[in-house]
Steps between C-alpha positions, in 0.01 A plus 500: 500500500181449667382118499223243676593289714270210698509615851231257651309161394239317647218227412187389622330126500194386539498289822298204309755241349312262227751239390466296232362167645213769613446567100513161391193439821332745224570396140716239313833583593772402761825621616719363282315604195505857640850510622689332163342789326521801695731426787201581747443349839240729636343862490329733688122577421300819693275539736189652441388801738859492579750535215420783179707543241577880657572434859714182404710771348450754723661198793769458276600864435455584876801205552702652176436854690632330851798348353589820311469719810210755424150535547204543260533875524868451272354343212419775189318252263364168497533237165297173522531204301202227484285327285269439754374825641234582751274661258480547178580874559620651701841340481640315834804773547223749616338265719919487652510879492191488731593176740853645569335859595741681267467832399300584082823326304444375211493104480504334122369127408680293266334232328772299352464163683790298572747784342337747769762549745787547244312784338336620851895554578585647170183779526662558913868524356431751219237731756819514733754497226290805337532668876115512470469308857765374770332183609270233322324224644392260248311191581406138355188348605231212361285321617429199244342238642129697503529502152635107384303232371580227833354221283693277282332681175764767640830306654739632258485827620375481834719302681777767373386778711469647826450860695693722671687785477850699516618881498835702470608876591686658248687799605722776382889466522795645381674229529797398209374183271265409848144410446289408184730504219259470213149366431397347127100422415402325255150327306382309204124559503436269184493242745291702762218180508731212573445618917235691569169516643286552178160562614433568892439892539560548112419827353431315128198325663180589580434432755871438627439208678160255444403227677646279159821626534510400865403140383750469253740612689629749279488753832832280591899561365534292187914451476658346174750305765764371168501840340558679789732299648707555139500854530582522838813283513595715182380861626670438897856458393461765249394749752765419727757533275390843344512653863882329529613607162389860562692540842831285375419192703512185409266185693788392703519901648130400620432449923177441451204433194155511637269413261157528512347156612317357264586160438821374673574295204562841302725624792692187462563515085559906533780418818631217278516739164665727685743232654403658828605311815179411789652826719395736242121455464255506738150265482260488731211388259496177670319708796321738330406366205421801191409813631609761195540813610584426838757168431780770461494709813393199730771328343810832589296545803597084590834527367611851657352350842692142473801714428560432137542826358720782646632826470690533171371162386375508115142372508289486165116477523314346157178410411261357248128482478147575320537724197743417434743709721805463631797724650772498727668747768814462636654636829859560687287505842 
C-alpha cells in the first residue's frame, strides 16, 4: 500500500534573541509575569533586509532537503503554511518555488495559523497517498514580530510570539504501517473572532487600513487569552486521542507528542491529561516562544536532531489555533 513518510526536517531562526527582560525595557512586564503564563524565556525576532517570510522557509527546506538526501530538483510540489506572508498575493510557497530554482511545480498556501503544519502534512500525505506526486516539501514560516503591538497596550499577546521557521519532506514508501498513519482536521468558526487580526488589510473596510485603525491599534492580534486557553486544553487532548483511537493505540504506546507551542502551560495540562511521562513530549517554547505554523516542524526538527525520535518510534503531531482549528497526525517514523 503506498504511504508518506517524513524523510527530512529542518528549521530556521532568526539570529536576533529578544528575551524577556528586553520586553519588560519596553512595556510593563517582567520575566516572571511572562514565564508563569506561557513558560517563555526568550524568542527570536527578524532582521530586516535580512530575514522574509519566504527565504526563512526556503533556509529551512534547503536543511529538510539536506537531511533527506536530495536536491531541489526531487521535490514535485510545494505546500506552505503562514499567517504572515510576504505579500498579500502572491502566496510565500511561490516565492520558495523561485528561491530554491525548482522546476514550474505547483506550490499551495495554507492559511490556517497555528493548525498549519498539521493540515500542510495532511494536503502532502493525501497528494502522495493519491499517487498524484512522489515527494512534498511543505514548509512553516512567520515572521510576527513586524506585525505586534511592542507597547504595554499590547503585552498579552506580544510577549507570546516570535519568528522563524521549519520544513519537512514527505515522500513515497511502500513501507508496511511506516510513515503517517492518519491525519484528522478540525474547526469551530463561531468562535473565528476570539484570535484574529480584525482589521489590518481587511477586505470589509474601505479603505483596509486608515490611519485610525493604526491608532487604535486594531491593525494588532486581539486574543481572548481565558477562552482560548479553555478550548485549547479541551480541543489538544481530544485531537490526540482521535489519531490513537483510530490506529489502536493507546497514550502509553506514544514515543513522542509534539505539540504545537503555544503556551507551555497547555503542554503541561494536555501531558498531565494524558498521564504522559516528561520523555514523551517535547517543548522548546521556552526558546522560541509562539511561532504557529512553524512551532511544529522546528519543534521534530529539535527533537529528531537531539535524538528523541527514531525509526519505528510512534510520534503524534497536534495543534490548535485561530479559527478555531485544530487536528492531529500521527506517525510510525
Amino acid at each position: 500500500m503506498r504511504n508518506s513518510k517524513i524523510t527530512g526536517l529542518g528549521r530556521y531562526l532568526p539570529e536576533r534573541v529578544v528575551t524577556n527582560d528586553d520586553l519588560a525595557k519596553i512595556m510593563d512586564t517582567s520575566d516572571e509575569w511572562i514565564r508563569e503564563r506561557s513558560g517563555i524565556r526568550e524568542r527570536r525576532f527578524f532582521e530586516l533586509g535580512k530575514d522574509t517570510t519566504a527565504n526563512m522557509g526556503t533556509r529551512a527546506a534547503r536543511m529538510a532537503l539536506e537531511n533527506a538526501g536530495l536536491t531541489p530538483d526531487d521535490v514535485d510540489f510545494i505546500v506552505f503554511a503562514t499567517l504572515s506572508p510576504d505579500y498579500d498575493f502572491p502566496g510565500s510557497g511561490v516565492l520558495v518555488q523561485r528561491e530554491l530554482g525548482i522546476r514550474e511545480i505547483g506550490a499551495l498556501d495554507v492559511r490556517n495559523q497555528c493548525t498549519g503544519f498539521v493540515y500542510g502534512i495532511s494536503i502532502a500525505d493525501q497528494f502522495i497517498k493519491s499517487g498524484m506526486y512522489n515527494t512534498v516539501l511543505v514548509i512553516g514560516s512567520e515572521i510576527h514580530s513586524s506585525g505586534l503591538d511592542l507597547t504595554t497596550r499590547g503585552r498579552s499577546v506580544s510577549v507570546l510570539f516570535g519568528d522563524g521557521a521549519g520544513a519537512a519532506v514527505l515522500q513515497a514508501t511502500e513501507e508496511e504501517n511506516k510513515g503517517i498513519l492518519s491525519t484528522h482536521l478540525h474547526s469551530e468558526g463561531k468562535y473565528a473572532e476570539e484570535l484574529a487580526v480584525l482589521d489590518v488589510g481587511s477586505s470589509r473596510s474601505v479603505p483596509r487600513v486608515t490611519p485610525q485603525m493604526i491608532e487604535e491599534g486594531t491593525v494588532f492580534p486581539v486574543m481572548n487569552g481565558n477562552f482560548v486557553f479553555k478550548h485549547a486544553s479541551t480541543r489538544f487532548p481530544e485531537a490526540v486521542m482521535e489519531a490513537l483511537n483510530a490506529n489502536g493505540y493507546t497514550p502509553q504506546d506514544l514515543n513522542l507528542l509534539v505539540p504545537h507551542q503555544a503556551n507551555l502551560r497547555i503542554s503541561q495540562m494536555v501531558q498531565k491529561q494524558l498521564n504522559l511521562t516528561d520523555d514523551q513530549v517535547f517543548n522548546n517554547i521556552m526558546k522560541y516562544g509562539n511561532t504557529t505554523a512553524a512551532s511544529i516542524p522546528i519543534a521534530l526538527s529539535e527533537a529528531w536532531e537531539q535524538g528523541k525520535v527514531k525509526d519505528n518510534d510512534l510520534v503524534c503531531l497536534a495543534a490548535f489555533g485561530s479559527g478555531f482549528t485544530w487536528g492531529s497526525a500521527l506517525i510510525r517514523w
